[in-house]
N, CA, C and O of each residue as an XYZ file, in Angstrom:
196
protein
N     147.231    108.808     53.037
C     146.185    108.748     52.041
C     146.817    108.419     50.704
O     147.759    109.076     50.259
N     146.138    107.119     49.912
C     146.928    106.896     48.955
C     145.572    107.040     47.633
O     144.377    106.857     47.863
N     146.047    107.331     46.556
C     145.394    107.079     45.146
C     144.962    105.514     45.028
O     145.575    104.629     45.623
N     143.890    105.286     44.232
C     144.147    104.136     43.577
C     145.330    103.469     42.737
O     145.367    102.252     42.552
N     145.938    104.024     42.425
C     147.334    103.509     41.589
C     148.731    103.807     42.433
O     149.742    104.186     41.841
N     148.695    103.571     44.100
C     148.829    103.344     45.122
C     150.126    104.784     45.057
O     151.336    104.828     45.278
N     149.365    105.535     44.748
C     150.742    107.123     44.551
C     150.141    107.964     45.842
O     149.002    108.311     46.151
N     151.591    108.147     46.520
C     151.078    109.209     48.076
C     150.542    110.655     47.374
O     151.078    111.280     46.459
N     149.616    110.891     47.928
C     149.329    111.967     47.466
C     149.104    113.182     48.209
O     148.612    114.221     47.767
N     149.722    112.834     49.987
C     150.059    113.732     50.638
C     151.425    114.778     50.550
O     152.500    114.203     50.724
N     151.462    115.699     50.393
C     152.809    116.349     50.396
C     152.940    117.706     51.194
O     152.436    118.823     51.079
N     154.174    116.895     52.368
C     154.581    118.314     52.940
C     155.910    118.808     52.850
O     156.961    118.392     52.361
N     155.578    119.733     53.415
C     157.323    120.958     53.126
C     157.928    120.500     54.727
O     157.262    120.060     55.664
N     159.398    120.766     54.675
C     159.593    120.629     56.323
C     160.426    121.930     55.989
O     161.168    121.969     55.007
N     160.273    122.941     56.815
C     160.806    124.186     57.372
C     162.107    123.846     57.467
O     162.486    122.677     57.398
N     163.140    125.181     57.688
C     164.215    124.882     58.366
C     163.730    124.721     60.034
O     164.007    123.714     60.686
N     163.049    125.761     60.532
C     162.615    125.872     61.543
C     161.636    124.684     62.178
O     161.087    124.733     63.278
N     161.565    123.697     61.289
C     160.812    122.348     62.064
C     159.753    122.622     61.582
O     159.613    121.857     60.627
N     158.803    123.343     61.678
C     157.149    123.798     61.055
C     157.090    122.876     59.813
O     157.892    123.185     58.932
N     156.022    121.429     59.480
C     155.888    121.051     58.516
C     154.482    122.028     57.520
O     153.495    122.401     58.154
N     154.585    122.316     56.059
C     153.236    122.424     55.246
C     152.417    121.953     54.229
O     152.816    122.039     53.067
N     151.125    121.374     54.533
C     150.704    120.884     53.646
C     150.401    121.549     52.009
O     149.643    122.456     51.667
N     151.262    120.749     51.262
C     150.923    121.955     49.552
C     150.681    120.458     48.938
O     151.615    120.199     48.178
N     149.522    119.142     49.034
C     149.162    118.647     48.353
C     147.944    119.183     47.247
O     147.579    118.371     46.397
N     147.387    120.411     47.267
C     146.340    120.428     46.319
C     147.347    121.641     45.313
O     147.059    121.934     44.153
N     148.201    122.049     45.864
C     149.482    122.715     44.588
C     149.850    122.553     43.135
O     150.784    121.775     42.940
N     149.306    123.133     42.057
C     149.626    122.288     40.611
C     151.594    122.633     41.019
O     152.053    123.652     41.536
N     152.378    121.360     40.548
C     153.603    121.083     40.196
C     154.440    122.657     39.119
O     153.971    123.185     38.111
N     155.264    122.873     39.584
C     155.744    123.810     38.465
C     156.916    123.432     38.207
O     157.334    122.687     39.094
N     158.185    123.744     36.770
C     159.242    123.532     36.549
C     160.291    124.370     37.407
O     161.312    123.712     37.606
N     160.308    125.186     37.768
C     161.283    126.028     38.786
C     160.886    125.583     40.395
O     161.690    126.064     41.194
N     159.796    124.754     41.033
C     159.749    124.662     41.974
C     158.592    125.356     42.807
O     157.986    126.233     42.191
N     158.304    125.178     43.735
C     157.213    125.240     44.504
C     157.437    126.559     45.809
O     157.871    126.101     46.866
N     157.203    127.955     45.800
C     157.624    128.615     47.232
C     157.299    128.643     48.073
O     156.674    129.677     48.311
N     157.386    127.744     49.098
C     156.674    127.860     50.664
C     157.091    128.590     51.197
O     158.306    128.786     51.201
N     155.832    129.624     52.183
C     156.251    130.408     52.645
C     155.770    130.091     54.634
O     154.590    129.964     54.961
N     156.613    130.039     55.391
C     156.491    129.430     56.819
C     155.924    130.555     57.465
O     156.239    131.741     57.365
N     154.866    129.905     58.277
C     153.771    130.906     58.972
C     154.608    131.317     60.260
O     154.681    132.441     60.757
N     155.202    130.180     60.671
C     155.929    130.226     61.798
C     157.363    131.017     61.931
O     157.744    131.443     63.021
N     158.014    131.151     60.895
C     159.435    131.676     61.235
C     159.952    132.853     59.993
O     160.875    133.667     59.969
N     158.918    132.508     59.056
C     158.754    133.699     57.331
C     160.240    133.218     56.384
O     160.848    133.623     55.394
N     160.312    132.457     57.077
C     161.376    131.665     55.592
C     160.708    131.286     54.473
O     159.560    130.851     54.570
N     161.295    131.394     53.347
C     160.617    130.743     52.227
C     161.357    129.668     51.666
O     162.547    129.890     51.441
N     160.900    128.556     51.396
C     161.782    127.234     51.114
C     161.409    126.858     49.363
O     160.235    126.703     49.026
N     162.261    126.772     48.606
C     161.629    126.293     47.429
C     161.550    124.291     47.092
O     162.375    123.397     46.904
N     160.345    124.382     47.159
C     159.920    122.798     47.058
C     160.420    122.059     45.614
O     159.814    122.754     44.799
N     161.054    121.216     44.949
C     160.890    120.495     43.902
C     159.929    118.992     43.624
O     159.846    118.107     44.475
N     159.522    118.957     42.809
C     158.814    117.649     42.572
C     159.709    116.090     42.517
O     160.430    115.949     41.530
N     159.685    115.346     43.181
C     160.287    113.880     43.224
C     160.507    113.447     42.388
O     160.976    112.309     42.387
């Protein structure tokens, strides 16, 4: 799924454990993003591209 100003605007996390998560509706923060895995309870910190 793309924007009109052709920017992906899907975004997922990939686990250590393989489990991908969707955090596209997430506002961006300066320290990073904490996913937390349903599947294995790791928490991964996401950064913005």
């Amino acid at each position: 799924m793309t924007s009109l100003s052709g920017v992906n605007m899907l975004t997922r996390v990939k686990c250590v454990c393989g489990a991908e998560s969707d955090i596209s509706g997430v506002t961006p923060r300066l320290n990073g993003i904490e996913v937390y895995c349903k599947v294995c309870g790791a928490v991964t910190t996401h950064f913005d591209e």
